[in-house]
C-alpha positions as CSV (number, residue, x, y, z in Angstrom):
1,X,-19.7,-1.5,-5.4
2,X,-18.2,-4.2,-7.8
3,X,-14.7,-5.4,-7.5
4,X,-13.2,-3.0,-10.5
5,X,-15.1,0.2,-8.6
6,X,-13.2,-1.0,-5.4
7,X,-9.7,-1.5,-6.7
8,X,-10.1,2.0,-8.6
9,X,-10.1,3.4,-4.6
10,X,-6.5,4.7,-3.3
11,X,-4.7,2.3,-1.6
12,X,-2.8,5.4,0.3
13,X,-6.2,6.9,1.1
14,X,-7.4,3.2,2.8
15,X,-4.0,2.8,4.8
16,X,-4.6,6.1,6.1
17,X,-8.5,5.8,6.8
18,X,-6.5,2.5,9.2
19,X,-4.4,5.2,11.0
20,X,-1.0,4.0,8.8
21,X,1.3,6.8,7.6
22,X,4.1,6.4,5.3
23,X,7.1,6.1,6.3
24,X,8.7,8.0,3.4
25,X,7.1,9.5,0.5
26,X,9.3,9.8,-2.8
27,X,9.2,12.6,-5.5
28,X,8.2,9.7,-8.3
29,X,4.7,9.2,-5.9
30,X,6.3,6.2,-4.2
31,X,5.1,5.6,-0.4
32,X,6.9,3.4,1.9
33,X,5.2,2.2,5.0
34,X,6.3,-0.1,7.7
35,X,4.9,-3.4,6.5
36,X,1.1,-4.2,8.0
37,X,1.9,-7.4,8.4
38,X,4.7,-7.8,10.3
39,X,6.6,-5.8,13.1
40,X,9.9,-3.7,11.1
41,X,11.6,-1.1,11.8
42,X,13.0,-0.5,7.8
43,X,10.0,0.4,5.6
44,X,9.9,-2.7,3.0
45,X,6.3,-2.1,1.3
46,X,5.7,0.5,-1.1
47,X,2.7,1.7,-2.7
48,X,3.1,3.2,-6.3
49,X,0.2,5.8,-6.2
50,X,0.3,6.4,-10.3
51,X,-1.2,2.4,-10.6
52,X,-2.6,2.2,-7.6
53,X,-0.7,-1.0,-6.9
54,X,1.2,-2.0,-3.5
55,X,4.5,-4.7,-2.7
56,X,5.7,-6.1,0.4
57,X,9.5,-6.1,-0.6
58,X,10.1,-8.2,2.4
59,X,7.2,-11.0,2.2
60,X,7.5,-10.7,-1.7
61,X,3.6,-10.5,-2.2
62,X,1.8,-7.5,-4.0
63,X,-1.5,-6.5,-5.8
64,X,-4.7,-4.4,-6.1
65,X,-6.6,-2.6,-3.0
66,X,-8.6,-6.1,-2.9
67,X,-5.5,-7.9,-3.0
68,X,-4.6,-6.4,0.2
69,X,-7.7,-5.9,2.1
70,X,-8.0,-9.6,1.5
């Protein structure tokens, strides 16, 4: 698998493969999670499902599935 086969895999699908569940999921395919990174209480990183990209509103960092595996 080359790195544009592995960034085309759902971020959403992965957090969930690591036993993370959104927090809140939003009609416009938005997920919210409690950040990975850091104990919160206020879900503060979103994935946006229709790109396939993901933010941590609170560390201010984003990017690809490789991006975050990383």
């Amino acid at each position: 698998m080359n790195c544009k086969e592995a960034n085309q895999k759902s971020i959403v699908g992965f957090l969930e493969s690591q036993g993370i569940s959104p927090a809140i999921t939003t009609v416009s395919g938005k997920y919210w999670y409690c950040s990975p990174f850091r104990a919160e209480k206020t879900p503060s990183f979103s994935v946006l499902l229709l790109k396939n990209i993901w933010y941590d509103h609170g560390a201010g960092i984003g990017g690809s599935l490789i991006d975050l595996v990383c």
